[in-house]
ROFI-141721 format. One record per residue (C-alpha): residue in one letter; x, y, z. Coordinates in steps of 0.05 Angstrom, whole numbers, plus 5000, padded with zeros to 4 digits. Layout:
! ROFI-141721
aXYZ ...
! end
This chain:
! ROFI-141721
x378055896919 x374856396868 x369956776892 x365357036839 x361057646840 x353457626844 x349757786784 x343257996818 x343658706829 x344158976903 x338659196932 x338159546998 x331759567047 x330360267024 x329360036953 x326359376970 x319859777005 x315660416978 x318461027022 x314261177063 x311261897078 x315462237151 x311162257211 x308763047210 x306962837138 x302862317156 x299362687205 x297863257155 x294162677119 x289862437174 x288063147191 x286463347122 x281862667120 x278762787187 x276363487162 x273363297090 x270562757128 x266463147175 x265263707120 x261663197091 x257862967139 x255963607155 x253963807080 x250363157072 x243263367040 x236463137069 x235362367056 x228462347019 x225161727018 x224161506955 x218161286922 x218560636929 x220360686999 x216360397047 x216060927090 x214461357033 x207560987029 x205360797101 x204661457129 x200862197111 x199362777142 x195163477124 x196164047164 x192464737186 x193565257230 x187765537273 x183466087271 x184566207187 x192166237214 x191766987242 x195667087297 x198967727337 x205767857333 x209067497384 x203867137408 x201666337409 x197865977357 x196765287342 x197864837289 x193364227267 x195763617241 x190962887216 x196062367218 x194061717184 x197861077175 x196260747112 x200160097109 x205859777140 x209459647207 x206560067261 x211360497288 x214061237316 x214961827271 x216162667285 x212563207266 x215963917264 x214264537254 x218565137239 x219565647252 x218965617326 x222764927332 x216764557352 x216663777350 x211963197378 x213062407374 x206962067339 x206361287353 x202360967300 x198760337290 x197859997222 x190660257204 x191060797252 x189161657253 x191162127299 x189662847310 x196163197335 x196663917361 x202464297360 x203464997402 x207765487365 x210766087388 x209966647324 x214167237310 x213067637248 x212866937213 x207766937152 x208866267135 x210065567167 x212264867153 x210264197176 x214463757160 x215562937176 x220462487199 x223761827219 x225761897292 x233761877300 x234661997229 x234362457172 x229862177129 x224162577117 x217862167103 x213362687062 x214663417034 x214363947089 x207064147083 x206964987077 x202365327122 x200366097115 x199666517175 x196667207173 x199067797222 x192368137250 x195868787248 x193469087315 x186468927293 x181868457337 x181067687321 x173267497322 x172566697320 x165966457308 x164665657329 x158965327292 x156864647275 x155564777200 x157565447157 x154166097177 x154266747135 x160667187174 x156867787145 x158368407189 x161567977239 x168368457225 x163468977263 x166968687328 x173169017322 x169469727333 x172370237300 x176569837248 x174969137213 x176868447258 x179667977231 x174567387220 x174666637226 x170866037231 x171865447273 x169364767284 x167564487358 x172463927357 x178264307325 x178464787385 x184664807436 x184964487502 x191364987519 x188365717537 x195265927497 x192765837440 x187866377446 x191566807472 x191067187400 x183167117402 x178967757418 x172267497415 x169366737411 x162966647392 x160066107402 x154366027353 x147865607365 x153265187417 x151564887481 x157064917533 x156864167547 x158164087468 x165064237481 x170363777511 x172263837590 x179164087570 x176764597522 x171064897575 x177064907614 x181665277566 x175765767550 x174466027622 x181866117629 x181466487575 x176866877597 x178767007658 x185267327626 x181967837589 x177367457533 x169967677504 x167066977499 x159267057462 x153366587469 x147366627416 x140966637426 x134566457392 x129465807405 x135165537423 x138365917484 x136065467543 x139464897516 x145765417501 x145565657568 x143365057607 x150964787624 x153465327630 x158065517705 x155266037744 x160666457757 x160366537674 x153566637665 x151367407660 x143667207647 x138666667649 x132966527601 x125866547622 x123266267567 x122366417491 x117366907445 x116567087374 x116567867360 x115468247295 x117169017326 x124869077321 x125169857308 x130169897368 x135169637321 x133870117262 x139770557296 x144670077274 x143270077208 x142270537142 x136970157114 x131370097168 x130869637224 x131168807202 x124168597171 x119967977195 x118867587253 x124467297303 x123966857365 x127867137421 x129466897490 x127367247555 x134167427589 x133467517656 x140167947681 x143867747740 x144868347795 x152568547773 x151368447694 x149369067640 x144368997587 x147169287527 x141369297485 x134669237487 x127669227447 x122369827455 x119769577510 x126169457557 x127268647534 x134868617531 x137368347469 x144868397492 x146668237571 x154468267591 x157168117651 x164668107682 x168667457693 x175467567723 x179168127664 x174167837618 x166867877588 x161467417573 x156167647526 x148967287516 x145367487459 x136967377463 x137567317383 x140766957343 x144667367287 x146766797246 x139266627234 x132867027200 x131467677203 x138067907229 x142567457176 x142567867114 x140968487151 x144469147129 x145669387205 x148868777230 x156069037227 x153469557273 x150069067312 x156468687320 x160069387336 x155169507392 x158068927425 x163969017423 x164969757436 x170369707501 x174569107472 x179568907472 x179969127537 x185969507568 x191969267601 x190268497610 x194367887598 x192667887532 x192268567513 x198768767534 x205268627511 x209067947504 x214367917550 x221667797511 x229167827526 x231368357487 x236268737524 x235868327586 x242967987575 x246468467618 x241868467671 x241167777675 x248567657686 x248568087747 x241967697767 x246467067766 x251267377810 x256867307753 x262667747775 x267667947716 x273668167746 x274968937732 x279769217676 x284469517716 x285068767742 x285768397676 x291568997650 x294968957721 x294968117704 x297468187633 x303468767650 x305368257701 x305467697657 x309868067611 x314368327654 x316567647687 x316667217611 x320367827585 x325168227624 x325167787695 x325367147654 x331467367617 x335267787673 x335167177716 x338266627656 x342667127633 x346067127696 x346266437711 x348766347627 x343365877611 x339566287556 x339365687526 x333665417585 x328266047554 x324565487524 x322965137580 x322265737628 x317266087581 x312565527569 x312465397653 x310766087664 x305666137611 x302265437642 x302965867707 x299266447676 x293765997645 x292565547717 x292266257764 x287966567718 x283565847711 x283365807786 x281066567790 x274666357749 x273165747771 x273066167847 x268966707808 x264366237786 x264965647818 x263764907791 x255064887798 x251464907749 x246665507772 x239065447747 x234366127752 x227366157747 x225366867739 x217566877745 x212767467723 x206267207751 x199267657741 x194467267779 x186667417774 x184467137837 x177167267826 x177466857769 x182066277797 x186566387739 x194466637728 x198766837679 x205966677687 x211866847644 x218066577668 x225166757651 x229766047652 x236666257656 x242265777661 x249365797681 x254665297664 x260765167694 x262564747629 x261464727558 x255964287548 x249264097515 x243764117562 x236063977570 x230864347603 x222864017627 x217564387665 x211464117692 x207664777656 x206965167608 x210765167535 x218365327525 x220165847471 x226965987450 x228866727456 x231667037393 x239666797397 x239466347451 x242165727416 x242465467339 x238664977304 x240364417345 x235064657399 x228064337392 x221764447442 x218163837446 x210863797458 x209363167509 x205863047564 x210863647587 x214364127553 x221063987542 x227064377507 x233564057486 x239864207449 x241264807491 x248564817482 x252965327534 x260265527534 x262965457597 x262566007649 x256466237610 x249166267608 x242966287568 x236066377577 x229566177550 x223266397563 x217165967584 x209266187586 x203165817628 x197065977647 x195865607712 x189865567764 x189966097819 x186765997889 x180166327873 x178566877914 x172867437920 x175968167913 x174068697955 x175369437930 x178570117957 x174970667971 x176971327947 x175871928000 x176972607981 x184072597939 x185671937984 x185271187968 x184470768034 x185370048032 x183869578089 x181268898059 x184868208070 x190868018022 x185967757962 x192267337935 x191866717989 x198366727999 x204367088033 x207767657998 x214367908018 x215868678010 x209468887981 x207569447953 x200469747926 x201170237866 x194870717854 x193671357801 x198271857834 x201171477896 x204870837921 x205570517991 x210469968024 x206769518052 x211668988080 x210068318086 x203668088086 x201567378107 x196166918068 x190367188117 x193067928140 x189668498109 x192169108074 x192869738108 x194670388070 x192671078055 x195671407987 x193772117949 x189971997887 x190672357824 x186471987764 x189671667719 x196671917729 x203071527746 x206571187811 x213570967826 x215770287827 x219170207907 x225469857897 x230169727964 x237969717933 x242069688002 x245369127974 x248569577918 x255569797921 x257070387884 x259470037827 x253569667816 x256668897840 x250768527863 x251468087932 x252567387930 x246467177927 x244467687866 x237667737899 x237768537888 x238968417817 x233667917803 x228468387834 x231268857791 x230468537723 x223068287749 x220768977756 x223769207693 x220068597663 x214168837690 x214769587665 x215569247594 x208768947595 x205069477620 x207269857557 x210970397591 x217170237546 x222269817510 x227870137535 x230469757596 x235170097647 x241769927673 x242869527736 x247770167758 x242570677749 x238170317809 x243370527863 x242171257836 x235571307825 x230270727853 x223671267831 x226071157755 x222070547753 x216270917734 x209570797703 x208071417669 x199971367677 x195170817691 x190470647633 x185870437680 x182970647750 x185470037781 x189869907841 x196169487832 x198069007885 x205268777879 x209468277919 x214567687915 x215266947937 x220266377920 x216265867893 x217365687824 x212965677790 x213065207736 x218364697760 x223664717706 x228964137716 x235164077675 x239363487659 x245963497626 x252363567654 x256063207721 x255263867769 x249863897812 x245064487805 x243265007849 x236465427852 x235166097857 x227566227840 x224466887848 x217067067839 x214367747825 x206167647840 x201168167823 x193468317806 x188768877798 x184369177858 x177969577836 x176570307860 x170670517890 x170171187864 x164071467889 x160071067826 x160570687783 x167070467764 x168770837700 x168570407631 x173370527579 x170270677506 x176270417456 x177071067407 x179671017336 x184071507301 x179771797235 x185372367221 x192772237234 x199772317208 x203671897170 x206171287205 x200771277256 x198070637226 x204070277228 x207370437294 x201270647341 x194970197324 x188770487317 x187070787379 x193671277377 x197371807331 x204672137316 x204572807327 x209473157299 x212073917274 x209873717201 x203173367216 x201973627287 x194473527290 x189572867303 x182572697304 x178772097347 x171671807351 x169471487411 x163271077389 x158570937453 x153370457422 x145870457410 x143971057467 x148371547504 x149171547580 x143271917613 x148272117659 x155372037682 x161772467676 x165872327620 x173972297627 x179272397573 x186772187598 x192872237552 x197671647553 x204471707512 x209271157515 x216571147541 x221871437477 x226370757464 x232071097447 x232571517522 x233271257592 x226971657612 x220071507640 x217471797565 x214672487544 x216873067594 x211773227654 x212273807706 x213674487672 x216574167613 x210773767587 x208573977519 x202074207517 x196973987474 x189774337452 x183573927464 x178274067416 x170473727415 x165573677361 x158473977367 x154173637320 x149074227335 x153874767321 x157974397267 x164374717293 x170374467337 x170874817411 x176674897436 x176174647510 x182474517551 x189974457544 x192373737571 x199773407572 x201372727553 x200072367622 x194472857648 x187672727653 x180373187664 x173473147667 x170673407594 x164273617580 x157973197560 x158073387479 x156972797437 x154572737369 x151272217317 x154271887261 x152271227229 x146871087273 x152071167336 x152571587389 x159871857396 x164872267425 x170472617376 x175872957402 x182073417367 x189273347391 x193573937371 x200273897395 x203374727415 x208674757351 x208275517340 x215275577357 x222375367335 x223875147403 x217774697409 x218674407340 x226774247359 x223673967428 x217973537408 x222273247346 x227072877410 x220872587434 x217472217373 x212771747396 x205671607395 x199771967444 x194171587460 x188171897482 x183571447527 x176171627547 x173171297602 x164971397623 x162571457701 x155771307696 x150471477752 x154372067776 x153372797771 x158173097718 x161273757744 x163974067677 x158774247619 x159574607556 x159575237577 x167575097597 x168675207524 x171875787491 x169876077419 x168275577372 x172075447310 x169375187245 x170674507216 x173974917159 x178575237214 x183774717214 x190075237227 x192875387299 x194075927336 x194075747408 x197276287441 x190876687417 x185776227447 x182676207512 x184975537519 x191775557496 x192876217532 x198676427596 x191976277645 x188775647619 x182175507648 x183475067714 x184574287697 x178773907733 x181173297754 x177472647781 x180072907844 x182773677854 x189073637868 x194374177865 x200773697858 x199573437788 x203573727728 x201274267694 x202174387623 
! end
């Protein structure tokens, strides 16, 4: 049998199939496809709608923001959106608006409007965009819509609220010494949230009834108010009607009825050109007991009545300036600046500063009760590690000859390593997910009003996305506290989501409400000698743990004090000078490791919260320094007479909830509560006159407002004018306090005090003489009684006042240069009390030419300065 050879060529299995890529090879692949694939993704552009689209065509929105779009740095504003659906399917879309990460969900039906509001937190933002979209997608219905916003600088915001358009001619006269900014407003455009004014100086509310406005925006309005707002009512033939609505508590005068007059003359003071000509119907204002006429006609008819509400003022006007003969009139800027000659008012919600997170972090993670294990710890834990994978490892297989096992025992011990060191944190930290609610709560009681800024810090014991909702109040990122992923959505509540955290870390976000306060009637303390005595129930309504009261020159521990119990204290009084903070620390350890509980630490970061809106300083302190020195929590000086009432509670406030995650989450709220108490000082309560700097030195403007100036050993010299309206006081005792804030860059209470304050020259004006006199020598944080020397200038009565700062020396030049900041000086007016300095406190006068210094020379300036006068004699204040 033959056996014959194939004539197909052999082929094997290998040559029969493609070869096919190894395993780590094909791996590579699906990596290298997994990561263009998600590069992509995350590159993909926004998905315009197109034209043709139909969601290109159904929907379309305009977009405003309030109040011309000025707005304070750092504070709210709100943003105005008219939402109309054209054609199509009914449906849900989003608005947005950056920056500030603010969305809302709009349901629309076909046919349908809607007016949507959006709350937006503004930095030093001067623009915004609105923008639309498809929920759950990224298709973006219309082009973002740009908005500009305008910083107001320092400067006040004047809104007027009209009907129709009215002629804003000299309305700018209500910032005082410098020009508002203006704007004009219709009824139904204004906000229900009190937020959203929180920008607003004055709001005038021009030829308006209060029952023209909405419930929610009377109720937004007196919160407002309450806080610290000038709200103004006009007057004219139609006043009773404006008036008519309007709450008691609010009202500072009622009308009588209405008259024509033709003799305005009164007015002629406010302006160059004469007083207004023609006839004008005014109202009969009939004051109520507590309120102050501001001005009047010749024969005593008030033209301007104030009275108080809460921080705030009301205004009622018997004229109405937006009408004949006062519209067109060449005084009506200083009509408007006779109104508003103490505002905006000092140290209230809204006038002092916003309350952020900047330099917190640290603090915060010892509020948590976060212990990091030490460095001498972690080193001790990595020389171990090495020794035993390194020398122990290889001792022990070399003498059992199995070198060849150092690939298993290595990997073993490193898996050791990595579960000790995982246990040690999760003991450290534990597996809850920790929620804080750090609230800063300034409640005006006798307004039924609070303002409450609350510090949301959140732990994680794993990395995960989570979602915060409070019942109150609007969310707003803090600067770094999460990416663009986080969005604060306006609802019925606010809510914040996309707030991702590592594990075994925290963020925090901060939250702002105004909220109604059990209304309550204050009392006052009563000064006695150089002693404030207080003995008045708690005017809060509710307990206080640890309390303290704070007054000019003094602080005492009160304890706790129930909802009814009264407070009991006597404490030295110096005006306008500064008090200690009382903080307990027994819970410290000398290395500053807070307790379990991290109680200490929150208290801690509240009070330091609190020093930073008062203005005392930006510079925080560290949690280590409290166990050292509990008196550093200083407030240098008080800019106003008041009594501070301090205490906690454990409420929170505004009922944050989070969701996200499987841990369960533990609470640890912490309230700091406090509100303002009025001195009885023998008078009246002194006023403060707002002053404006006419002479300063460069880079006043930008860092210290208007009222303030940089002294330094190039420009050491300043001039003021403190305008007091139409008339001066008959009587009264006149008070000028300097106030210099805390230096950022030092852990120090600000300028120096005691023996190493820096002296400064205080010079008057006399009109009569036309020459500066030198009067007194005063430190930043000292106060006196000046003499009653005013002088006239546009039509106004005023007070002007020459700050020389003591450079004649190398040393004080080197000195003062460490200290740059601003000096404020603040002039307050006792009226219906006996003034005990006069003029003839002054030493030589100098000329207005006489500009240079040479203070050792002058009486004033000399090794035996006259005696400083204060509010109350007192021989433990600092000296200069």
């Amino acid at each position: 049998m033959t056996i014959r050879p194939s004539l197909k060529p052999h082929r094997s299995r290998a040559d029969a199939e493609p070869p096919r890529p190894a395993l780590r090879q094909r791996i590579a692949h699906f990596f290298l496809s997994g990561l263009l694939l998600a590069a992509s993704i995350g590159t993909t552009p926004v998905a315009w709608a197109a034209p043709g689209d139909l969601q290109a065509t159904q929907v379309r929105v305009n977009a405003r923001a309030l109040f011309s779009g000025w707005v304070d740095d750092g504070r709210w504003t709100q943003i105005v959106a008219e939402v109309s659906h054209e054609s199509g399917p009914g449906g849900e879309i989003v608005l947005t608006a950056d920056p500030g990460q603010v969305a809302a969900t709009v349901e629309l039906a076909p046919g349908a409007s809607k007016r949507v509001a959006l709350l937006m937190q503004v930095g030093r933002a001067t623009s915004a965009n609105v923008s639309v979209w498809l929920p759950d997608s990224r298709v973006q219905i219309q082009s973002p819509i740009p908005l500009i916003l305008q910083d107001t600088a320092g400067r006040s915001l004047a809104v007027i609220v009209a009907e129709g358009d009215v002629d804003l001619q000299g309305v700018d006269g209500l910032g005082g010494g410098q020009a508002a900014a203006t704007a004009l407003e219709r009824p139904a455009d204004l906000p229900e949230e009190p937020l959203a004014y929180a920008s607003v100086d004055h709001l005038v509310l021009a030829g308006l009834g209060w029952e023209a406005l909405r419930a929610g925006q009377r109720e937004a309005i007196l919160q407002w108010v309450g806080l610290g707002g000038h709200l103004l009512f006009t007057g004219g033939p139609s006043a009773a009607r404006t008036l008519g609505q309007m709450p008691q508590a609010l009202r500072p005068a009622s009308v009588l009825s209405t008259r024509g007059v033709t003799e305005l003359d009164a007015l002629a003071a406010l302006g160059g050109d004469g007083p207004p000509r023609g006839a004008a119907t005014i109202a009969e204002l009939v004051p109520e007991p507590d309120a102050t006429v501001l001005l009047s006609l010749a024969d005593g008819s008030p033209l301007a009545v104030q009275g108080r509400y809460g921080d705030g003022r009301v205004t009622v006007l018997a004229m109405d300036p937006f009408q004949a003969p006062l519209r067109g009139w060449g005084g009506l800027g200083g009509f408007w600046r006779s109104l508003a000659r103490d505002f905006p008012l000092a140290d209230t919600a809204w006038s002092s500063p916003t309350l952020g997170l900047d330099g917190l972090g640290p603090l915060l993670i010892s509020a948590q009760g976060l212990r990091q294990p030490s460095l001498g710890w972690l080193l001790g834990s990595l020389a171990l590690y090495i020794l035993l994978a390194g020398p122990v490892n290889h001792r022990l297989l070399r003498r059992r000859r199995r070198l060849d096992l150092a690939w298993l025992t290595i990997p073993m011990l490193s898996l050791a390593a990595t579960l000790v060191i995982y246990g040690l944190g999760r003991r450290l930290h534990g597996d809850d997910l920790r929620l804080d609610e750090l609230s800063l709560v300034r409640a005006v009681p006798e307004a039924g009003v609070a303002h409450v800024t609350t510090i949301v810090s959140l732990f994680s014991p794993s990395s995960h996305s989570y979602e915060l909702t409070a019942e109150h109040g609007a969310f707003r990122p803090a600067a770094g506290a999460g990416n663009g992923a986080i969005q604060v959505w306006q609802e019925r509540q606010s809510r914040l989501t996309g707030l991702d955290i590592d594990q075994w870390s925290q963020r925090q976000v901060v939250l702002e409400a105004v909220i109604p306060w059990p209304q309550a009637a204050l009392g006052h303390l009563t000064l006695s000698g150089s002693q404030v005595r207080a003995d008045q129930p708690n005017p809060l309504g509710q307990r206080l743990e640890d309390a303290q009261l704070l007054v000019p020159g003094g602080s005492a521990w009160l304890g706790d004090v129930g909802e009814g119990d009264p407070l009991r204290a006597t404490l030295d009084y110096e005006a306008f000078s500064g008090a200690s903070l009382l903080h307990s620390t027994q819970t410290a350890s000398t290395d500053g490791m807070m307790g379990d509980d991290g109680e200490d630490a929150r208290r801690w970061v509240l009070l330091q919260a609190f020093r930073a809106t008062t203005g005392v300083s930006g510079a925080l302190l560290g949690r280590s320094r409290a166990g050292i020195d509990p008196a550093a929590l200083a407030l240098p000086s008080f800019r106003r007479p008041d009594a501070l009432l301090i205490g906690w509670d454990r409420k929170p406030r505004l009922q944050v909830s989070v969701k996200g995650g499987d841990a369960d989450d533990t609470r640890s709220d912490l309230a700091m509560v406090h509100t303002r108490l009025p001195i009885d000082l023998g008078g009246e309560t002194p006023r403060f006159i707002n002053g404006v700097a006419t002479t300063r030195g460069t880079g006043s403007a930008e860092r210290c407002g208007s009222g303030a100036a940089l002294l330094s050993p190039d420009e050491p010299t300043a001039e003021f004018s403190f305008p007091l309206g139409l008339g001066r006081p008959q009587s009264g005792r006149i008070w000028l306090s300097l106030i210099g804030p805390a230096n950022e860059s030092l852990e120090a209470p600000g300028f120096p005090f005691g023996a190493d304050a820096f002296p400064v020259q205080i010079s008057l004006w006399d009109q009569t003489q036309g020459s500066w006199l030198t009067f007194n020598v005063l430190s930043v944080g000292q106060s006196a009684e000046i003499p009653r020397v005013i002088s006239r200038q546009d039509g106004r009565d005023q007070i002007r006042l020459r700050l020389e700062a003591n450079l004649s020396g190398p040393d004080e030049r080197e000195r003062w240069s460490m200290f740059d900041g601003c000096v404020e000086p603040r002039v307050a007016i006792q009226e219906g009390v006996a003034p005990r300095v006069s003029a003839d406190a002054f030493a030589t006068p100098t000329s207005e030419a006489d500009t240079e210094s040479d203070m050792p020379n002058r009486a004033a300036g000399s090794a035996t300065p006259p005696a400083i006068i204060l509010m109350t004699p007192s021989t433990t204040g600092p000296q200069p």
